[in-house]
C-alpha positions as CSV (number, residue, x, y, z in Angstrom):
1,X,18.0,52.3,23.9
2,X,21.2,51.7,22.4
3,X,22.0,51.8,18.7
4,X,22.2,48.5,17.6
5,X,18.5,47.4,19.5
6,X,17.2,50.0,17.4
7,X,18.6,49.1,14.4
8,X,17.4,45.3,15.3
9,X,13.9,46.6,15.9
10,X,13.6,48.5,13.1
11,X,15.1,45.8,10.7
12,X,12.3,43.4,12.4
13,X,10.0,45.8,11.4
14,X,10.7,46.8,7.9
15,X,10.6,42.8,7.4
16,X,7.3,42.3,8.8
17,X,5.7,44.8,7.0
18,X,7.4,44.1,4.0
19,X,5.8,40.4,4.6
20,X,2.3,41.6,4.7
21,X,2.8,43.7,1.8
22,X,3.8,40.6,0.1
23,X,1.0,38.6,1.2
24,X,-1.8,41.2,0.6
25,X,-0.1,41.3,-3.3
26,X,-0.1,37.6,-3.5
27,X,-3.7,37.0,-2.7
28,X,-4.6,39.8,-4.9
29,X,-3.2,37.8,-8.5
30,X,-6.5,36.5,-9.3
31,X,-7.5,35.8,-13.0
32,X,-9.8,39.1,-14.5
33,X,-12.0,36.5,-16.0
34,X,-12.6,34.6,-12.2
35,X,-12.5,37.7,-10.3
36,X,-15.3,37.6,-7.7
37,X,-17.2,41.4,-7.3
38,X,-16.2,42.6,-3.9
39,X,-18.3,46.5,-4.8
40,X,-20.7,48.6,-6.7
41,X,-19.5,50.3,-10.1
42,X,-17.8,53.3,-9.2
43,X,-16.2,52.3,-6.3
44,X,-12.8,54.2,-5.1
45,X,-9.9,52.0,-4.5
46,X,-9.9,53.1,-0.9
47,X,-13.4,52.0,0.0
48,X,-12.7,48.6,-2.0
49,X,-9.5,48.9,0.5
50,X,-11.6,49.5,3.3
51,X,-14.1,46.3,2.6
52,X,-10.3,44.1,2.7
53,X,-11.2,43.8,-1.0
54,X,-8.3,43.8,-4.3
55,X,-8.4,46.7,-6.4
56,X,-7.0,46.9,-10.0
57,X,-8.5,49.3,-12.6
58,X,-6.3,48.2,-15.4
59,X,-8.8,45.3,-16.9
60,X,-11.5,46.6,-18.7
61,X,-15.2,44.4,-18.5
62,X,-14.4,43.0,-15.0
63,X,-14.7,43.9,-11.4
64,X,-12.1,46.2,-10.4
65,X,-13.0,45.8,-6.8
66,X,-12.9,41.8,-6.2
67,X,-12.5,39.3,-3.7
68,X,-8.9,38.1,-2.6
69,X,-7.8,34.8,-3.8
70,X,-8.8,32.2,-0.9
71,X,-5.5,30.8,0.9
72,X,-5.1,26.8,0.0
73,X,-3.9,24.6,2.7
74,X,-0.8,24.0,0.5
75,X,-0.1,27.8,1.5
76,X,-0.3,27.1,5.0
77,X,3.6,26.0,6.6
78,X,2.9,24.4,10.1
């Protein structure tokens, strides 16, 4: 391939995954006090990973492992 194609797909690349990152933080901002339990106490961050759950160990007296904020139809672009 030549240079520039592969500078193109990796740029396409870095920006896609940089979207999903983006996403996944977004629907992870959910209130402590309305977090929705997503695991059992002691769960590691990677099995509450592995369920497609939110993690955050920095609120004490809620879940840590939760449920992802559910996406509103003003979040959808058509």
């Amino acid at each position: 391939m030549e240079p520039k194609v592969i500078c193109v797909v990796v740029l396409a690349l870095s920006l896609a995954l940089s979207s999903l990152a983006q996403d996944e933080t977004e629907m992870c901002q959910v209130e402590p006090h309305q977090r929705q339990n997503c695991g059992q106490p002691g769960i590691t961050a990677k099995e509450c990973k592995d369920k497609h759950c939110c993690f955050d160990s920095t609120v004490r007296g809620v879940p840590w492992c939760f449920y992802p904020a559910p996406v509103r139809d003003e979040d959808c672009e058509f």
